[in-house]
C-alpha atoms as one frame of an Amber mdcrd trajectory, in Angstrom:
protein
   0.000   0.000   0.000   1.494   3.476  -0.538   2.145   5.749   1.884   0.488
   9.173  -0.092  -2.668   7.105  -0.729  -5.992   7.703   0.624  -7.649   4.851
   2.539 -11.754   3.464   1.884 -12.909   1.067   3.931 -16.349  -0.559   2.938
 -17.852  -3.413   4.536 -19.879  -5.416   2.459 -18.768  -4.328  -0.681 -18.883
  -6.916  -3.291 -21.971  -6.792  -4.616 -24.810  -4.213  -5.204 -24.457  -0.575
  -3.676 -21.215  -1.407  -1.694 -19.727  -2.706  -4.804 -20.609   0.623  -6.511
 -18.976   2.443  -3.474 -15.713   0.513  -3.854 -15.730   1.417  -7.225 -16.374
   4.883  -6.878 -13.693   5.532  -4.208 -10.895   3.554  -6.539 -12.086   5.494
  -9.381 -11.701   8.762  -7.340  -8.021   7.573  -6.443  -8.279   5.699  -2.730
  -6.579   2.311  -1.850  -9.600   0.358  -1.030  -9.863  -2.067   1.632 -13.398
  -4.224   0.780 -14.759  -6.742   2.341 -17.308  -9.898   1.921 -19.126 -13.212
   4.170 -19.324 -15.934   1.898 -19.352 -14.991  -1.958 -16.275 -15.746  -3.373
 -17.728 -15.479  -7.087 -18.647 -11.884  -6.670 -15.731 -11.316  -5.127 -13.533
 -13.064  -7.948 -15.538 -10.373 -10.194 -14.878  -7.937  -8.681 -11.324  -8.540
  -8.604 -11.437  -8.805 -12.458 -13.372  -5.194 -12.678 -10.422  -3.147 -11.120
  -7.799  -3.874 -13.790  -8.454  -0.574 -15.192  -7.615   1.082 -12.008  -4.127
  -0.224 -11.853  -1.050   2.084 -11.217   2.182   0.685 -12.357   1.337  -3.058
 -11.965  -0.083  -2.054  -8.568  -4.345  -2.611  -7.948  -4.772  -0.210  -5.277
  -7.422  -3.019  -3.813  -7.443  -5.602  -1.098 -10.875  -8.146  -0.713 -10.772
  -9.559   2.973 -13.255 -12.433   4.030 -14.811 -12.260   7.094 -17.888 -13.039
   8.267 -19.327  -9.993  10.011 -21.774 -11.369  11.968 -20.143 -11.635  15.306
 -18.330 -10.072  17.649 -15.334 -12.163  16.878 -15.801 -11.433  13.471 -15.452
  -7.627  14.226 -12.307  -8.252  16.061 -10.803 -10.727  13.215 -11.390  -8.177
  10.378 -10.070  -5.504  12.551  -6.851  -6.935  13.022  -6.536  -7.949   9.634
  -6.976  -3.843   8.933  -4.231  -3.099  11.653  -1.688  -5.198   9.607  -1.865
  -3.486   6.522  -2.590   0.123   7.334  -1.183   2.852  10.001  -4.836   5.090
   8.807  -8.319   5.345   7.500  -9.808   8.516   5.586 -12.973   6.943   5.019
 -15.538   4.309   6.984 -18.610   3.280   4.608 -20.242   0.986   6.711 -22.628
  -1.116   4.338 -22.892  -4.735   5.243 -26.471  -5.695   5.926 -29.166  -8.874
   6.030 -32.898  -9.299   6.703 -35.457 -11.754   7.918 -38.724 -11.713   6.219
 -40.571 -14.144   8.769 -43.425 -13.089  10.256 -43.447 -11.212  13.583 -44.476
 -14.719  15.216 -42.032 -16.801  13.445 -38.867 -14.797  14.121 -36.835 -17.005
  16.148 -34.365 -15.712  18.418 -31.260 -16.302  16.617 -32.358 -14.544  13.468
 -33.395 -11.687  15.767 -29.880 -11.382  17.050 -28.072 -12.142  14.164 -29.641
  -9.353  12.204 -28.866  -6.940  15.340 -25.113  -8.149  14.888 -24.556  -7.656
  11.440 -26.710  -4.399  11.101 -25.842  -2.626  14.298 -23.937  -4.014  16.445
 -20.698  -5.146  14.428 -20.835  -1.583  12.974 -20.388   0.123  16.582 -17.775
  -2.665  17.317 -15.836  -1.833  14.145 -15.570   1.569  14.976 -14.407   1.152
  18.543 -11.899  -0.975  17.083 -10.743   0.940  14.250 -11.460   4.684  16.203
  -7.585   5.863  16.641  -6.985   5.167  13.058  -9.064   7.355  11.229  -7.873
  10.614  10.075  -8.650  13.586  12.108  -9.672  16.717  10.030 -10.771  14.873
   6.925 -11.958  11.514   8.260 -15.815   9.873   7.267 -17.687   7.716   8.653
 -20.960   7.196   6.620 -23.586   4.223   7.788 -25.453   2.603   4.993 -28.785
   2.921   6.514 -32.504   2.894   4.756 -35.802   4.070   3.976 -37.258   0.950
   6.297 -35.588   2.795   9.001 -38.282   6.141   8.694 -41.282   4.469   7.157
 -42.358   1.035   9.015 -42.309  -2.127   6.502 -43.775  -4.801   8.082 -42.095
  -7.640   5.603 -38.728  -7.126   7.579 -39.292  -5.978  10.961 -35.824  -6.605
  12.517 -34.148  -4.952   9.423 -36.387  -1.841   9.949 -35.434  -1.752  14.072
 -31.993  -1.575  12.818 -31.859   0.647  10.333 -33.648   3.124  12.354 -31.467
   2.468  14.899 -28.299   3.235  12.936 -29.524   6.413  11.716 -29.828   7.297
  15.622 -26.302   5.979  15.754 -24.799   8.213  12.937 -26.227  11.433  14.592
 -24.844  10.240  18.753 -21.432   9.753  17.283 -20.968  13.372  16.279 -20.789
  14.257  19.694 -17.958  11.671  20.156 -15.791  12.370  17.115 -16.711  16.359
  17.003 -13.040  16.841  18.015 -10.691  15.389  15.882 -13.145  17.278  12.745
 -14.343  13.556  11.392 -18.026  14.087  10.159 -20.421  10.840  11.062 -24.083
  10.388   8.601 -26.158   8.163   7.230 -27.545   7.420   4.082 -30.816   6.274
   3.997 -31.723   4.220   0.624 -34.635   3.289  -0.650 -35.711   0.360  -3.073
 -32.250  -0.192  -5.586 -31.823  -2.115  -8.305 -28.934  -4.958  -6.140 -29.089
  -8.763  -6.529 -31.309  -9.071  -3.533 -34.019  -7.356  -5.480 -33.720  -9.935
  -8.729 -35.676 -12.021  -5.874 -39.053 -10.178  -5.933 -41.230 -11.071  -9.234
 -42.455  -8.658 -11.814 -45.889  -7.644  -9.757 -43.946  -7.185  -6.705 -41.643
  -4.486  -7.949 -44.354  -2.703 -10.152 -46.524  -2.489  -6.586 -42.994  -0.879
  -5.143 -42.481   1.273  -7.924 -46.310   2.028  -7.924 -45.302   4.067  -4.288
 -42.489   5.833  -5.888 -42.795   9.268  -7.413 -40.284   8.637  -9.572 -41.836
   5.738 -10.338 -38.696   3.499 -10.800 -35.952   1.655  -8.177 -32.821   3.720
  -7.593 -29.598   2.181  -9.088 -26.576   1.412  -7.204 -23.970   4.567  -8.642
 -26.950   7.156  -7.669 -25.981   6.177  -3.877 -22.440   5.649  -4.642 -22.748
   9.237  -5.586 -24.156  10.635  -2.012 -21.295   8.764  -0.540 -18.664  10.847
  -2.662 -20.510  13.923  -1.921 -20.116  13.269   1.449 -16.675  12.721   1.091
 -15.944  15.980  -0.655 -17.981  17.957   1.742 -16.657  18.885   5.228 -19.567
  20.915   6.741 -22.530  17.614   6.612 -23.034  16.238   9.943 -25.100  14.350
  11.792 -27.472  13.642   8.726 -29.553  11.147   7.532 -29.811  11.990   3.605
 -32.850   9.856   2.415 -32.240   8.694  -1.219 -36.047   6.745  -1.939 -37.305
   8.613  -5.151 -40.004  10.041  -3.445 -41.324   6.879  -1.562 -44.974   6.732
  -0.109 -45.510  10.627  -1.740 -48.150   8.967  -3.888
């Protein structure tokens, strides 16, 4: 890794928006550290997608596996970090899941595995990773969502923590205020990932049907907030919703 190099870190970042974001952010010039559970074909192709942003035989990209679904898990890909870099500029933290039982059918172990992986891994990571991002210019920008402000009662865990990161984003200004590092949230709504390729034709016309733009959001349209972010020094504390206009129909 070179020393005069910006840093990205993105969790979750081989497929759909976080893929987009590591693209962005190695398009815009950062070393990018990304990360993924389980998918080693996405992350194979994603490998393959950065060889135009190689400088001098050098991809300014490292893919680390770890499942971040624990505790442990937090630790593990924390150290991992520590070995590799002395800084981060920028914290995108994107990797989610949801459970679409029914409010009587969520079992305890789903309920807590979707408060690891969409809450409380996040807040570990941080703790873990706090004296290493850069004071004055540093990020930290939660991948949040729409299901965090309206209720959506397909994915109630998912909703409790979204909502709950957004609270998250806006308590942590307090704590990094300062060393000057800016903490938000973006708050998606329905975007054209692979997890969406799930729902049939009716499904996402109903969606869409609640959507005064009347069409999902792509991928590089949230990408984008995240650079604007970036590039802007005076946001704080915010929870930009990016939906399309959802439920103004």
């Amino acid at each position: 890794m070179r020393d005069d190099m910006k840093i990205a870190l993105v969790t979750g970042s081989t497929k759909g928006i976080g893929r987009s974001i590591a693209l962005k952010y190695l398009k815009e010039g950062y070393f990018v550290i990304a990360n993924y559970s389980s998918d080693d074909e996405a992350a194979n192709l994603l490998k393959q997608s950065v060889q135009a942003y190689q400088i001098d035989d050098y991809i300014p990209l490292v893919i680390m596996k770890e499942d971040l679904s624990t505790y442990q898990g937090a630790l593990n890909f924390s150290n991992k970090i520590k070995k590799i870099a002395s800084k981060i500029d920028i914290v995108i933290l994107n990797c989610g899941a949801t459970d679409r039982s029914r409010f009587e059918d969520i079992t305890k172990e789903s309920w807590e595995k979707i408060m690891n992986i969409n809450l409380n891994v996040p807040f570990y990571l941080l703790q873990e990773l706090n004296k290493m991002i850069s004071p004055n210019h540093g990020r930290i920008i939660f991948i949040g969502s729409i299901m965090g402000i309206y209720p959506h009662s397909t994915s109630l865990a998912y909703g409790v923590t979204k909502a709950a990161i957004h609270q998250m984003a806006k308590e942590l200004v307090k704590v990094f205020a300062e060393r000057k590092i800016t903490v938000n949230a973006i708050a998606p709504g329905f975007v054209e990932t692979p997890r969406q390729e799930q729902k049939t034709s009716e499904q996402k016309q109903r969606i869409e049907n609640k959507i005064a733009l009347n069409r999902f959001g792509t991928p590089e349209e949230i990408s984008d907030i995240c650079w604007f972010i970036t590039k802007n020094s005076y946001i704080n504390g915010a929870v930009i919703e990016a939906d399309g206009g959802y439920c103004y129909i």
